[in-house]
KETI-493217 format. One record per residue: x, y, z of N, C-alpha, C in turn; residue in one letter; residue number from 1. Coordinates in steps of 0.001 Angstrom, whole numbers, plus 500000, padded with zeros to 6 digits. Each point is the difference from the previous one (the first is absolute). Layout:
REM KETI-493217
+--------+--------+--------+--------+--------+--------+--------+--------+--------+------+-----+
|   n_px |   n_py |   n_pz |  ca_px |  ca_py |  ca_pz |   c_px |   c_py |   c_pz | code | pos |
+--------+--------+--------+--------+--------+--------+--------+--------+--------+------+-----+
|      X |      Y |      Z |      X |      Y |      Z |      X |      Y |      Z |    a | NUM |
...
+--------+--------+--------+--------+--------+--------+--------+--------+--------+------+-----+
***
This chain:
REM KETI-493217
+--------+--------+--------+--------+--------+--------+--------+--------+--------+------+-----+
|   n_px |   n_py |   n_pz |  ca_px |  ca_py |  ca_pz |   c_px |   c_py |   c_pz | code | pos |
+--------+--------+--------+--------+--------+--------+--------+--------+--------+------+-----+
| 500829 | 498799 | 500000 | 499171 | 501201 | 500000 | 500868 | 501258 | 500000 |    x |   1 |
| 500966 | 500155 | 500706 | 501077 | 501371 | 499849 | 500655 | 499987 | 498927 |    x |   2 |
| 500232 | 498490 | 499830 | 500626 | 500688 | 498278 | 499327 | 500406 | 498756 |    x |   3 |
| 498379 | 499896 | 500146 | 499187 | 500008 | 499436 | 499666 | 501630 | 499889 |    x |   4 |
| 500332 | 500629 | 501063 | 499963 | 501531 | 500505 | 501026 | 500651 | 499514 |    x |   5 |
| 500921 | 499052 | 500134 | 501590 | 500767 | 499947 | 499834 | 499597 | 498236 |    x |   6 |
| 499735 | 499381 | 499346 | 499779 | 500003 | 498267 | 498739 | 501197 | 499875 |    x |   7 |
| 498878 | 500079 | 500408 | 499143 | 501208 | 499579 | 500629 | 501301 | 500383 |    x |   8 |
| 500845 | 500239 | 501036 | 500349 | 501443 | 500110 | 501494 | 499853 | 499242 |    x |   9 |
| 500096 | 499470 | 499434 | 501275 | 499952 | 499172 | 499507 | 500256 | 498587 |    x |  10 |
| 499025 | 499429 | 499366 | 499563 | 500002 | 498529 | 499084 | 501499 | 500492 |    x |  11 |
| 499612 | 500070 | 501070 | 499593 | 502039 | 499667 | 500814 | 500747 | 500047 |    x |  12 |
| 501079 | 500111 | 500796 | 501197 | 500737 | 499970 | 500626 | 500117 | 498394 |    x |  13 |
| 499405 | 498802 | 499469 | 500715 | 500362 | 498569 | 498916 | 500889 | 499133 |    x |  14 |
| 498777 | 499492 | 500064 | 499462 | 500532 | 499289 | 499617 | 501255 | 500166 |    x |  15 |
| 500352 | 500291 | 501444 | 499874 | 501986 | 500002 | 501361 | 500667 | 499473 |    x |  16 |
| 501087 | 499077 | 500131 | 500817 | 500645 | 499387 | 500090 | 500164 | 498170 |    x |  17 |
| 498863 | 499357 | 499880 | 500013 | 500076 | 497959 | 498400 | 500835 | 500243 |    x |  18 |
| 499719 | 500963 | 500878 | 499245 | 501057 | 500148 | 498160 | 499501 | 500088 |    x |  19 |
| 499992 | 498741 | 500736 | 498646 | 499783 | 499766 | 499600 | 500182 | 501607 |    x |  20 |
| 498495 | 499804 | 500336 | 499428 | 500185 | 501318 | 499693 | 498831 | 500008 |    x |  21 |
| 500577 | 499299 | 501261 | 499849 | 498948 | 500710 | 498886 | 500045 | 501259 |    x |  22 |
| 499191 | 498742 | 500362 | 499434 | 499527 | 501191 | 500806 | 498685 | 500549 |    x |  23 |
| 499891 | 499300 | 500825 | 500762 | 498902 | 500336 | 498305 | 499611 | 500999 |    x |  24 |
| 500086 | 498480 | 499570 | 499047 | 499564 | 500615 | 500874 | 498265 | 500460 |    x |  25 |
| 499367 | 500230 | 501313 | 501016 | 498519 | 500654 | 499369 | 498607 | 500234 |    x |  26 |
| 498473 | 500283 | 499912 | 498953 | 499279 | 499979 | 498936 | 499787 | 498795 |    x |  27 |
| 499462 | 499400 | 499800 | 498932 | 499514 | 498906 | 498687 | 500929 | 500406 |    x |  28 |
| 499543 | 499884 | 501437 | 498795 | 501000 | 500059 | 500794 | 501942 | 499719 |    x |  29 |
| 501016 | 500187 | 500334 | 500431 | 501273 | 499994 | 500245 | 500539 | 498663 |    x |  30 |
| 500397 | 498544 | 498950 | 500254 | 500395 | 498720 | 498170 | 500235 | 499706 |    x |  31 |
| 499158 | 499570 | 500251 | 498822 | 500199 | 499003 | 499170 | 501460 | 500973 |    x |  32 |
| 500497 | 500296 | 501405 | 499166 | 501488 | 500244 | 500835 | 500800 | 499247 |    x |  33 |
| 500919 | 499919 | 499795 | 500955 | 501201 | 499099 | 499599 | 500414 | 498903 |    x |  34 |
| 499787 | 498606 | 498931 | 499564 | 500320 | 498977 | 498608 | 500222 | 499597 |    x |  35 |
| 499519 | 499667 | 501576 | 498287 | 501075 | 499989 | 500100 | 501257 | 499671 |    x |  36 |
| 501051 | 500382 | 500644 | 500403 | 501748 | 500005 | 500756 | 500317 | 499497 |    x |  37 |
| 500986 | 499512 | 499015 | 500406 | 500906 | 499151 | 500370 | 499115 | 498374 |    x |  38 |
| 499925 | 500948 | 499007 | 499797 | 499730 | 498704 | 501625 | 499153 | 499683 |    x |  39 |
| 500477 | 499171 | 500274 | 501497 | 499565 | 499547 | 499689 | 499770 | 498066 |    x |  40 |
| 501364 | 500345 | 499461 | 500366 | 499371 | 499245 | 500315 | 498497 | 499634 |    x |  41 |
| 500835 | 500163 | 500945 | 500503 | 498206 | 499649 | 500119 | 499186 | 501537 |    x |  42 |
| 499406 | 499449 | 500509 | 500219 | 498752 | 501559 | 501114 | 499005 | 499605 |    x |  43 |
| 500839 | 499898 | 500456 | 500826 | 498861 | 500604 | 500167 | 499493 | 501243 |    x |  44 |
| 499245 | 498954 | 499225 | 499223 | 498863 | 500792 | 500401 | 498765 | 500584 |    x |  45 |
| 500897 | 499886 | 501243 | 500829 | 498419 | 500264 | 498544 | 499435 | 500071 |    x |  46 |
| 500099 | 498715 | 499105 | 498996 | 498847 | 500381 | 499911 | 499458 | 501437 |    x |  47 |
| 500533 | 500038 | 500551 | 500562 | 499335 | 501429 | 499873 | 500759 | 501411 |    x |  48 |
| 498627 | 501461 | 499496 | 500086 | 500749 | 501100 | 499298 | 499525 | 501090 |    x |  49 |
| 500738 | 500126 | 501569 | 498583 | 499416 | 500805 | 498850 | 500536 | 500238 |    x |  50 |
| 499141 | 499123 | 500727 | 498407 | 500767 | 500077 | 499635 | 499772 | 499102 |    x |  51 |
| 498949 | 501260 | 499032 | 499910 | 499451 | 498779 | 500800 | 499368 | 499444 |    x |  52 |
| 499751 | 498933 | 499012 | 501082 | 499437 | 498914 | 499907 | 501198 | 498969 |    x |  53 |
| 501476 | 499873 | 499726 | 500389 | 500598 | 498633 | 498914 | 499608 | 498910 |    x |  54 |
| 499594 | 498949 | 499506 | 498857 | 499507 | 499543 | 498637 | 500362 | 499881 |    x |  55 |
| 500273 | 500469 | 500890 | 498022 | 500689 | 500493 | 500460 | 501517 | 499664 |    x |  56 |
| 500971 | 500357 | 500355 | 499951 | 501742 | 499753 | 500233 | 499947 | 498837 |    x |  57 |
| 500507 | 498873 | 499322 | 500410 | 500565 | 498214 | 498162 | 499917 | 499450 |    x |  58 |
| 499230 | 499280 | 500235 | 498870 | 499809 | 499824 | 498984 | 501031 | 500752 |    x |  59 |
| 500216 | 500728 | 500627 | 499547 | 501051 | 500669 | 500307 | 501509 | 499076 |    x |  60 |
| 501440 | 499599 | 499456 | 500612 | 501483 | 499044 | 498681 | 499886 | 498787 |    x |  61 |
| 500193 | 498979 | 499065 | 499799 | 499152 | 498765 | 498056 | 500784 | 499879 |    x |  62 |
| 499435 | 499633 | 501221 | 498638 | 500520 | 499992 | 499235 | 501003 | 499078 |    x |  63 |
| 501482 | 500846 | 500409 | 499513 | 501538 | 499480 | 501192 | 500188 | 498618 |    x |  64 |
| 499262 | 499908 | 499068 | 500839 | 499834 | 498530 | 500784 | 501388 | 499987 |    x |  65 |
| 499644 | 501292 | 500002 | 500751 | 500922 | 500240 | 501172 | 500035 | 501042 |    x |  66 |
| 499803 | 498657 | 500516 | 501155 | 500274 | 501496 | 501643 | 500155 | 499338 |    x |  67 |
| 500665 | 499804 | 501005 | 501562 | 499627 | 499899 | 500304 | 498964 | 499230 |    x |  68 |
| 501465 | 500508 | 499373 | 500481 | 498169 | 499069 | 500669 | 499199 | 501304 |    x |  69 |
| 499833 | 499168 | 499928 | 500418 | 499017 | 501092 | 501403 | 499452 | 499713 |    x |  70 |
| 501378 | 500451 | 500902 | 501022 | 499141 | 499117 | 500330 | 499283 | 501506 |    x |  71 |
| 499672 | 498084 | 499747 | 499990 | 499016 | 501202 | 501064 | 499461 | 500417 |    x |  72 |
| 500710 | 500115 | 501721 | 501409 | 499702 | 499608 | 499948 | 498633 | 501000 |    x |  73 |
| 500436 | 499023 | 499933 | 500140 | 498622 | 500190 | 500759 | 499343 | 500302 |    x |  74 |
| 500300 | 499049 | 500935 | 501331 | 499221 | 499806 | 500177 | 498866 | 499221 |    x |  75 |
| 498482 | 499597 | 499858 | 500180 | 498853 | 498886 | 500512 | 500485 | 498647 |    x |  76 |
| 500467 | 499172 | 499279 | 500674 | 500798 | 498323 | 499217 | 498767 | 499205 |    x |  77 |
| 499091 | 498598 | 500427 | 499890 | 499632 | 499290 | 498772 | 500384 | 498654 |    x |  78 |
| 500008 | 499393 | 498885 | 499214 | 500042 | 498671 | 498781 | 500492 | 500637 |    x |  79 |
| 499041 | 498657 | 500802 | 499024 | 499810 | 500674 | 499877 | 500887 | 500679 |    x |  80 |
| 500919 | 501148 | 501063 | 499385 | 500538 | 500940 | 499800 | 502248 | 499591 |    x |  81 |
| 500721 | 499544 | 498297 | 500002 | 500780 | 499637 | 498475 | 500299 | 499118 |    x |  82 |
| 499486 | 499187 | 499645 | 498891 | 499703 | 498833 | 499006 | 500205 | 501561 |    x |  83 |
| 500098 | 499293 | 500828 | 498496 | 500206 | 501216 | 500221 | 501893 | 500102 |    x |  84 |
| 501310 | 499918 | 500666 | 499837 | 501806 | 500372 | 499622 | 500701 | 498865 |    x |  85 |
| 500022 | 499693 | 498995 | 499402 | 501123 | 499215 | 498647 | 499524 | 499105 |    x |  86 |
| 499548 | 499143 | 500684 | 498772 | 499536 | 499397 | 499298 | 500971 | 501546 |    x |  87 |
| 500537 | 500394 | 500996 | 499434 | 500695 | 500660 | 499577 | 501280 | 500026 |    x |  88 |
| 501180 | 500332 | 499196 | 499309 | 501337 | 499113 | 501196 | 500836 | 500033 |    x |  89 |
| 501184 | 499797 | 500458 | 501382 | 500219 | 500418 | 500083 | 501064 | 498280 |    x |  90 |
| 501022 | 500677 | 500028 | 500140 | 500318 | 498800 | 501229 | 499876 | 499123 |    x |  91 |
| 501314 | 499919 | 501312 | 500477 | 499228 | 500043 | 500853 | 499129 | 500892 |    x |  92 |
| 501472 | 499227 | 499789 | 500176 | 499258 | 500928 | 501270 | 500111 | 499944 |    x |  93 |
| 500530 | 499626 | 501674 | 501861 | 500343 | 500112 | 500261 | 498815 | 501276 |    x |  94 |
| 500969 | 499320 | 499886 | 499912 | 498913 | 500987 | 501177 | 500492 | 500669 |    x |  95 |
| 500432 | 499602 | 501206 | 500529 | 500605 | 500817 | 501132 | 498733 | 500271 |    x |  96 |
| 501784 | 500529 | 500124 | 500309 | 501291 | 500011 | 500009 | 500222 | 498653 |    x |  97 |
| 499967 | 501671 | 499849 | 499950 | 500649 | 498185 | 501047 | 501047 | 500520 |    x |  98 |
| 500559 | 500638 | 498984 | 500610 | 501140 | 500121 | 499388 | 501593 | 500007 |    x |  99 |
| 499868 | 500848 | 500525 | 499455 | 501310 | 500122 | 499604 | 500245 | 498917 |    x | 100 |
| 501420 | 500545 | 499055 | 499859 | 500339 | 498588 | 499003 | 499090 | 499162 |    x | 101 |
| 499726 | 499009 | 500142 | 498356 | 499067 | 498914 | 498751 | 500790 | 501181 |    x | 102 |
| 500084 | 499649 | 501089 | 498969 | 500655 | 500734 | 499344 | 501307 | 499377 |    x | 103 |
| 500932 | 500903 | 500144 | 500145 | 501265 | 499803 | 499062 | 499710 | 498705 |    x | 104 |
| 500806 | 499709 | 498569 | 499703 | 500397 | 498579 | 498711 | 499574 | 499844 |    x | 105 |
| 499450 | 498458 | 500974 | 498999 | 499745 | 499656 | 498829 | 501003 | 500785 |    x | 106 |
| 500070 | 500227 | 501294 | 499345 | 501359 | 500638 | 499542 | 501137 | 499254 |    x | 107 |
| 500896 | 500424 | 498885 | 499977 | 501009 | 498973 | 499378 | 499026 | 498870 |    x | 108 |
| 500120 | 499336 | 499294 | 499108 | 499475 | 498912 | 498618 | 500021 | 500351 |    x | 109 |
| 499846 | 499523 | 501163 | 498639 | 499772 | 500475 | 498985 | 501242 | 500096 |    x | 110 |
| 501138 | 501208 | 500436 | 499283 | 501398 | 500446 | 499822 | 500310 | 498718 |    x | 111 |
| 500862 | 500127 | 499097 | 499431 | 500134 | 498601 | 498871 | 499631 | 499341 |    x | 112 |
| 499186 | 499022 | 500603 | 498957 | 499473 | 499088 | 498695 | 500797 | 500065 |    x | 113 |
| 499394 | 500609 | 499491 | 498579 | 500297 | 500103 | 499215 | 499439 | 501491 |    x | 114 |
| 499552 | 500485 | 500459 | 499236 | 500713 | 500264 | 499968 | 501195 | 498881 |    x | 115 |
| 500828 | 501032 | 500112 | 499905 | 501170 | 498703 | 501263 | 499777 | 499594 |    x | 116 |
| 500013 | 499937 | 498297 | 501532 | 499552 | 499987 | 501222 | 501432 | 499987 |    x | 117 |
| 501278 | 499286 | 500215 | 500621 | 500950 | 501095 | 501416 | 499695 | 498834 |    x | 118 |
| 500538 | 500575 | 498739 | 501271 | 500048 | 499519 | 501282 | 499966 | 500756 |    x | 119 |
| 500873 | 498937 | 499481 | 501336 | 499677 | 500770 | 500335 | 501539 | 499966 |    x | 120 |
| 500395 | 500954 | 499316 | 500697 | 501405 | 499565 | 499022 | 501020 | 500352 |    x | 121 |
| 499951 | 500481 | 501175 | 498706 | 501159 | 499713 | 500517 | 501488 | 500043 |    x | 122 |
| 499693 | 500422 | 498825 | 500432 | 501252 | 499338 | 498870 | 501469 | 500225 |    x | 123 |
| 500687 | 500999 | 500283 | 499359 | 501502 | 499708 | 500307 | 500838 | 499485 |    x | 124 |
| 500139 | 500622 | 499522 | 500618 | 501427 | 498953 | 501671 | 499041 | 500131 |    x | 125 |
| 500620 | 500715 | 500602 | 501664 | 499620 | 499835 | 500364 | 498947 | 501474 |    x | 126 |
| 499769 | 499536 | 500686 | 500126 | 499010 | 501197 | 499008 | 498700 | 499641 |    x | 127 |
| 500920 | 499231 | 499884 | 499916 | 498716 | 499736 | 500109 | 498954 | 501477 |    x | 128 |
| 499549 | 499206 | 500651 | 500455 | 499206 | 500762 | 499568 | 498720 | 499364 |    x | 129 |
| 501023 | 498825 | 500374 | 499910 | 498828 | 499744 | 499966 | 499460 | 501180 |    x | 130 |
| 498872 | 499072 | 500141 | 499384 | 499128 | 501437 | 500688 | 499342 | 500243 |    x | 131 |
| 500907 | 498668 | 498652 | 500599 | 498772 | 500373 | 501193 | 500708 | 500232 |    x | 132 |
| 500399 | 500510 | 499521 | 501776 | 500286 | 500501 | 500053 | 501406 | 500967 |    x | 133 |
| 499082 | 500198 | 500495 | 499985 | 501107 | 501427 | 500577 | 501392 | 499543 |    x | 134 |
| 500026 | 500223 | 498430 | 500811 | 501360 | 499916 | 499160 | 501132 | 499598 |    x | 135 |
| 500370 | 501333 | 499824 | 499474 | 501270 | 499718 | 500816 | 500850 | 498992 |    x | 136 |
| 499722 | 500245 | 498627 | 500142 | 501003 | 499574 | 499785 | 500717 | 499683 |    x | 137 |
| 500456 | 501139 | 499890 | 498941 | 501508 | 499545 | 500989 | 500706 | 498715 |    x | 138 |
| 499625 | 500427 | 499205 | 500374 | 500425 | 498459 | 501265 | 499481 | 500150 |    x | 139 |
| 499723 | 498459 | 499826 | 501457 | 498746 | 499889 | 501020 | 500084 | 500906 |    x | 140 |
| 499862 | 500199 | 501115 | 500716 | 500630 | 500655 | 499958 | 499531 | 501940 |    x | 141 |
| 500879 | 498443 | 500191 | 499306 | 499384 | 501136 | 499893 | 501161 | 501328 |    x | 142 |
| 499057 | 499900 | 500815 | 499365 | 500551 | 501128 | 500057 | 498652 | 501079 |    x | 143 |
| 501118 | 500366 | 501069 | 499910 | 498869 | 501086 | 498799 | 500724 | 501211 |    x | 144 |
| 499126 | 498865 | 500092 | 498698 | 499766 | 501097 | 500596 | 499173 | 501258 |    x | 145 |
| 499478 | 500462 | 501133 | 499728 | 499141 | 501244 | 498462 | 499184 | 499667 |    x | 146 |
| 499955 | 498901 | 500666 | 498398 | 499391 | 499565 | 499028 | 500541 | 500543 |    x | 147 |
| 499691 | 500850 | 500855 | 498916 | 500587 | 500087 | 499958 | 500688 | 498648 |    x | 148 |
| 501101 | 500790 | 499571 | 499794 | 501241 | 499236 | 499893 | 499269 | 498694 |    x | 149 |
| 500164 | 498882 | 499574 | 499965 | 498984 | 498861 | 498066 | 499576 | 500190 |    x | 150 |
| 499849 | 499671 | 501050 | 498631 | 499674 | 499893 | 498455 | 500952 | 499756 |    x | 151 |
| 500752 | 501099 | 500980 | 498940 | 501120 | 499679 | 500076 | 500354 | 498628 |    x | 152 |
| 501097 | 500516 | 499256 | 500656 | 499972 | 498507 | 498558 | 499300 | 498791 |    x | 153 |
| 500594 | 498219 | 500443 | 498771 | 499041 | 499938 | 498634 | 500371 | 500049 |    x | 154 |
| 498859 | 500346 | 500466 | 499589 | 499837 | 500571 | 499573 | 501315 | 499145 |    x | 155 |
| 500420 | 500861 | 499891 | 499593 | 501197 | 499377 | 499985 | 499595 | 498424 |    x | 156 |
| 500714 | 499696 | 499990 | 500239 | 499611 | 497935 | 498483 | 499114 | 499788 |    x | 157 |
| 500102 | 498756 | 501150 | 498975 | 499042 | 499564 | 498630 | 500922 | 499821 |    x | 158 |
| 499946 | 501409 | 501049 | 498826 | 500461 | 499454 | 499839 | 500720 | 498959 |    x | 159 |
| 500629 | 500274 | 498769 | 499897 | 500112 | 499246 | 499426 | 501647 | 499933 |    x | 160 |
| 500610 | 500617 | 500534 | 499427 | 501395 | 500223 | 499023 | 499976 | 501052 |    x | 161 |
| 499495 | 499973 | 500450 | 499042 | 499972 | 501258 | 500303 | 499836 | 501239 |    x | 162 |
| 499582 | 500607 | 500671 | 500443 | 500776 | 501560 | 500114 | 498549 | 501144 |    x | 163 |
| 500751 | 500124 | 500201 | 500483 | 498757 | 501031 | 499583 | 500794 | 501766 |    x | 164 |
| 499268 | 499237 | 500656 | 500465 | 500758 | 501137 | 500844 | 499652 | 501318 |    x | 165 |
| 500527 | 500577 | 500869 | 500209 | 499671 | 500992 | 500044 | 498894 | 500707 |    x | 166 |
| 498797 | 499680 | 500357 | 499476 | 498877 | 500344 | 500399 | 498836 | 499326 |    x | 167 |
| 499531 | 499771 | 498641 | 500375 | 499140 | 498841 | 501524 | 499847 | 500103 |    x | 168 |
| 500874 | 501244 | 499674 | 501542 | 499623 | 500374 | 500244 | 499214 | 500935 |    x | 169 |
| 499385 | 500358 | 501233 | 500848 | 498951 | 501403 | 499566 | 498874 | 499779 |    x | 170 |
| 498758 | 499623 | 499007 | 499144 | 498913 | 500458 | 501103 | 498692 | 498630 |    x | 171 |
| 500458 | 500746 | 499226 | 500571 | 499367 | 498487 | 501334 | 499821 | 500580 |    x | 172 |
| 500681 | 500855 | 500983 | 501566 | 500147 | 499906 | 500875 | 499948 | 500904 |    x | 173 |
| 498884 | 500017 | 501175 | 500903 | 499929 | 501622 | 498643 | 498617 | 500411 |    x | 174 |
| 500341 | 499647 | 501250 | 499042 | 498536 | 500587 | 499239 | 500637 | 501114 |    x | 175 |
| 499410 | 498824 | 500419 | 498623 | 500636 | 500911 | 500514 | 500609 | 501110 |    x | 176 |
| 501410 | 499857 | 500585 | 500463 | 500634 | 501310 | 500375 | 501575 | 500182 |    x | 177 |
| 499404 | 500577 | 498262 | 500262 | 501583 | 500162 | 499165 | 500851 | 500916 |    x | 178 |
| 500557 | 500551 | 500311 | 498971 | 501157 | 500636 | 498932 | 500723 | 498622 |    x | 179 |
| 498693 | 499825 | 500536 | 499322 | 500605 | 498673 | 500345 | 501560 | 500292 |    x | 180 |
| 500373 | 500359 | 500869 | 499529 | 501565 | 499852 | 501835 | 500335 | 500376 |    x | 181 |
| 500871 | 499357 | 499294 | 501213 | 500353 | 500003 | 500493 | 501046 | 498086 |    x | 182 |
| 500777 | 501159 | 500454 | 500174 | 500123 | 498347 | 501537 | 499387 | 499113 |    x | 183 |
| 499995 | 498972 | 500196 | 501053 | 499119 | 499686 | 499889 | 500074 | 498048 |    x | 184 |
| 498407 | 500752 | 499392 | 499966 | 499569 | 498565 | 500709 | 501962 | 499858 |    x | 185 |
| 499328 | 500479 | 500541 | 500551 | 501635 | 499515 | 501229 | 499609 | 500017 |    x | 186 |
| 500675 | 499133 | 500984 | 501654 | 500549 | 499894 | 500782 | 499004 | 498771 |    x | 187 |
| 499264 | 499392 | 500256 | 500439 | 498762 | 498310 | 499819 | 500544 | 499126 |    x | 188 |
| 498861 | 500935 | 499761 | 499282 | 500792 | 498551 | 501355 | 500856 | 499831 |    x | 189 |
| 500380 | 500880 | 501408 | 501077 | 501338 | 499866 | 500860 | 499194 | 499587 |    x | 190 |
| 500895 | 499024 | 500286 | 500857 | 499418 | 499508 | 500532 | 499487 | 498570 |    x | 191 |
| 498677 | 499248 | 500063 | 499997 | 499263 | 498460 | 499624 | 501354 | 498859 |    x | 192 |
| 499448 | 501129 | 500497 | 499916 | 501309 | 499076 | 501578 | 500410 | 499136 |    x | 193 |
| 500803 | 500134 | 501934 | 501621 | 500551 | 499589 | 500677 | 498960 | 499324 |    x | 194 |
| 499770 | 498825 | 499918 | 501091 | 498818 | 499366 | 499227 | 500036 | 498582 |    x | 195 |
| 498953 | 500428 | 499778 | 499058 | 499847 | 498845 | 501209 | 500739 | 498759 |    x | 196 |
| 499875 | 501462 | 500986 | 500533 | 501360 | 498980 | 499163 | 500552 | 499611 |    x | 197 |
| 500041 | 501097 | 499078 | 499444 | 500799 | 499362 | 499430 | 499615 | 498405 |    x | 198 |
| 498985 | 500283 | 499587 | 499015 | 500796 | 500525 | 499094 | 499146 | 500990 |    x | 199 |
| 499470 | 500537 | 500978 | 499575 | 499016 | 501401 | 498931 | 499237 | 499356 |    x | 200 |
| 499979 | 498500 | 500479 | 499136 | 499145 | 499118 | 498546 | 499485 | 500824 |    x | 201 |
| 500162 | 500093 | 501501 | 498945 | 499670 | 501043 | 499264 | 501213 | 500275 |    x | 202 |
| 498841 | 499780 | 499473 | 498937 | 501289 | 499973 | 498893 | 499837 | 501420 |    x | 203 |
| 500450 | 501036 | 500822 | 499136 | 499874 | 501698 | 498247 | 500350 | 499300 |    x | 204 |
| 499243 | 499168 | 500491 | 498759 | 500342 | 499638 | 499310 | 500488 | 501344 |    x | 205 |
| 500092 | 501382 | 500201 | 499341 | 500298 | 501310 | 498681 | 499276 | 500779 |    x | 206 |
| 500191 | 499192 | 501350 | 498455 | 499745 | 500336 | 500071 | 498192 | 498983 |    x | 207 |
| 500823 | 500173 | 499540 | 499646 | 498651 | 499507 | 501164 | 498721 | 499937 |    x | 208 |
| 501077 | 500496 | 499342 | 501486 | 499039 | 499996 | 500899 | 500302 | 499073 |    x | 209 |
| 500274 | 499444 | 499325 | 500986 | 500269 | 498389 | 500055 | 499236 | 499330 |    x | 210 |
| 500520 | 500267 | 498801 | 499980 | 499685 | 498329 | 500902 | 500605 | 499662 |    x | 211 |
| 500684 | 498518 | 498591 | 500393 | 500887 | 499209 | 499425 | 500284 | 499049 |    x | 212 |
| 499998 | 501240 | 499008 | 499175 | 500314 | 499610 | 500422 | 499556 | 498034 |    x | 213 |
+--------+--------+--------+--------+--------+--------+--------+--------+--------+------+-----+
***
């Protein structure tokens, strides 16, 4: 069971560091109130959680067709136990031990898929970011990000011009342990403005959030 803890806060530690918002759930009932309350992208899912089975919560995700892609992680590797988990509705499958880096790429394939579809390269006037290889350029020209400032970045492009707010930022880019009424996104916005350059590309929408425009 601790190493089971000590592997989930290890595979989030990575994945906030490639700029995504993490939950960590240590239990099977804790993984399914979470995802009562908040919209995830992608669940990674040990089959093997206690309390609920891993089994029942992948079938609990699966319900709601709009939900999360399910990627199921396992210790079995065999044929057989790969074909049941994803006859469960899994989306996909990683048997354990795996290396970060497959974790990782497959985490990102998965977030890619529709629900709305979401381009590996997402481009605006002259700033380009690419999702799979974590980089930023602006009129060809690389721009180094911290991952907050990579995700909010994100997160703005995906809307496609339309006002992102506040709320929405912490909820896409930091995890549930933020303070809601902390301004941790103004100072990411000021930041990621000055590393941006000129001409300023994050447009403050008073009363509401930002865009780029």
């Amino acid at each position: 069971m601790e190493d089971e803890r000590r592997l989930a806060d290890a595979v989030a530690r990575g994945l906030r560091n490639r700029a995504m918002a993490v939950d960590i759930a240590y239990e099977g009932e804790s993984a399914l109130h979470k995802a009562d309350l908040a919209d995830y992208d992608v669940v990674v899912l040990d089959r093997d959680l206690p309390g609920v089975h891993g089994d029942e919560v992948c079938r609990a995700l699966r319900r709601d067709r709009s939900g999360p892609a399910v990627l199921m992680l396992t210790a079995a590797g065999e044929l057989d136990q790969i074909v049941e988990g994803l006859a469960l509705g899994a989306d996909d499958y990683l048997a354990k031990p795996f290396a970060f880096p497959e974790l990782l790429a497959r985490v990102q394939a998965l977030g890619r898929r529709p629900r709305r579809t979401i381009p590996p390269v997402l481009a605006r006037g002259d700033i380009e970011l690419d999702v799979a290889r974590h980089t930023v350029r602006r009129g060809g020209e690389p721009v180094e990000l911290q991952p907050k400032e990579f995700g909010v970045l994100r997160v703005l492009l995906e809307a496609d011009g339309g006002v992102v707010s506040s709320e929405a930022l912490l909820a896409r880019v930091w995890d549930e342990n933020v303070d809601p009424f902390t301004n941790v996104v103004r100072v990411v916005v000021m930041t990621l403005r000055r590393k941006l350059g000129d001409p300023p590309l994050v447009e403050t929408v008073t009363g509401a959030g930002y865009r780029i425009p």
